[in-house]
C-alpha positions in Angstrom: 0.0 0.0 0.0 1.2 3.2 -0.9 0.3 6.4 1.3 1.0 9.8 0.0 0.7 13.2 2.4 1.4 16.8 1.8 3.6 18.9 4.3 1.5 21.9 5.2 4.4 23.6 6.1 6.7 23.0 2.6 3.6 21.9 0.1 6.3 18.7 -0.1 4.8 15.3 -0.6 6.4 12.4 1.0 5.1 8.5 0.4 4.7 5.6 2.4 5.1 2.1 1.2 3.2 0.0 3.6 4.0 -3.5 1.6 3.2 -6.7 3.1 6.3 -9.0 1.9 5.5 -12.7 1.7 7.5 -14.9 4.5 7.9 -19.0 3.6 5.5 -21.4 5.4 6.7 -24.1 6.6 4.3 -27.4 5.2 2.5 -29.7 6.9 3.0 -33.5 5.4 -0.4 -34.6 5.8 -2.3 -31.9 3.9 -3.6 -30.0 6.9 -2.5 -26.5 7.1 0.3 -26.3 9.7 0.0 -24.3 12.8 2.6 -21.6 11.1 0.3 -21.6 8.1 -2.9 -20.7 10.0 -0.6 -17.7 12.2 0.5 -16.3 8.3 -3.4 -16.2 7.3 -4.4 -14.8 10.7 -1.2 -12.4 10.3 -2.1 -11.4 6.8 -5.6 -11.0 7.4 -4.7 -8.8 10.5 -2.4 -6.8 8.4 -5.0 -6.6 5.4 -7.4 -4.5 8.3 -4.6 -2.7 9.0 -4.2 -1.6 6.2 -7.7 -0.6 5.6 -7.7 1.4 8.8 -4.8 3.6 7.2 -6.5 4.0 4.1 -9.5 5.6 6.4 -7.5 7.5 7.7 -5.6 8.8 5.1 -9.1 9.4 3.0 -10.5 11.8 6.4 -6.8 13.3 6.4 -7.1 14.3 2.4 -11.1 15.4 3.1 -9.8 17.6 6.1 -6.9 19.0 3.6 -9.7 20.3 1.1 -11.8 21.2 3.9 -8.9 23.9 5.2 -8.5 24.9 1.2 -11.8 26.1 0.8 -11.9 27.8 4.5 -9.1 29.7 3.4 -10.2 30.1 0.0 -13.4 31.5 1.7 -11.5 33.7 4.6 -9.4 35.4 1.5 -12.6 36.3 -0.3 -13.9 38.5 2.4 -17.3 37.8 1.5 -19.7 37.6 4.2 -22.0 34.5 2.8 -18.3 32.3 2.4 -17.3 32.9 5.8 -20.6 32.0 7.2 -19.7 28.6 5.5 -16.9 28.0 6.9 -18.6 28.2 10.4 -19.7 24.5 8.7 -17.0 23.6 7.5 -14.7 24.0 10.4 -17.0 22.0 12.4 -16.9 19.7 9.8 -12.9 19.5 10.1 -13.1 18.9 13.8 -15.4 16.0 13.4 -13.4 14.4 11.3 -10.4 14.6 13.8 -12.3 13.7 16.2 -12.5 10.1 13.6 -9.0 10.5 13.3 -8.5 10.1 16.8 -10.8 7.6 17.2 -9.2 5.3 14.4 -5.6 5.8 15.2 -7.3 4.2 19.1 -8.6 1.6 17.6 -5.1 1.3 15.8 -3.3 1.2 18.5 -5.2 -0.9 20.6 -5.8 -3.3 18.2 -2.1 -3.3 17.1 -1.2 -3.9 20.8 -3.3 -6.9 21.1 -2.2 -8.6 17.8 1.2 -8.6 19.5 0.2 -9.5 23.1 -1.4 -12.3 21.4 1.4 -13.4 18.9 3.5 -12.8 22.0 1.1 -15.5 24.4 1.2 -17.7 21.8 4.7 -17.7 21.2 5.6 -18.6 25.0 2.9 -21.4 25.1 4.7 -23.4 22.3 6.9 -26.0 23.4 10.2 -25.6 23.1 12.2 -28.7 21.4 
């Protein structure tokens, strides 16, 4: 996945490459996935919604980005109908931080208990 954001500061654009690189499996002989095999599928699957929490993100970060064009755009035209828009629009802007917020929690937490559980699961293995 490939995420792409704009420095307010510098106009720059800097990108993200959020690939998910392909580790071997180890085979079971009988036909039955092995235990490794059903940690990748969880793993990828995890990653996937990942993944689709960033892209969330990133598309309420892009809105948010238009959102503070046109409330400048408005606040340069000195015209009293725009700026009584962008009373909306900045309320519309915090919302969506608010979201931000919200999905970069649910992030977090559930980044922190993929890994607790990988971690759990890890110590209850045998060791040979």
């Amino acid at each position: 996945m490939l995420m792409t954001t704009r420095d307010s500061s510098s106009g720059a654009e800097s990108s993200m490459d959020f690939n998910h690189q392909e580790t071997p499996t180890k085979r079971s002989v009988s036909g039955s996935p092995s235990v490794d095999e059903e940690e990748e599928a969880e793993d990828a699957e995890v990653w996937d919604q990942f993944n689709r929490r960033f892209r969330e993100v990133q598309a309420v970060l892009d809105r948010n980005r238009a959102l503070i064009q046109q409330v400048n755009d408005n606040h340069r035209s000195r015209v009293a109908d725009n700026m009584v828009k962008n009373v909306g629009l900045i309320q519309e802007i915090n919302g969506n931080i608010s979201k931000v917020v919200s999905l970069y929690s649910d992030l977090s937490s559930n980044f922190s208990t993929f890994f607790h559980h990988r971690n759990d699961n890890a110590n209850a293995k045998p060791t040979n």
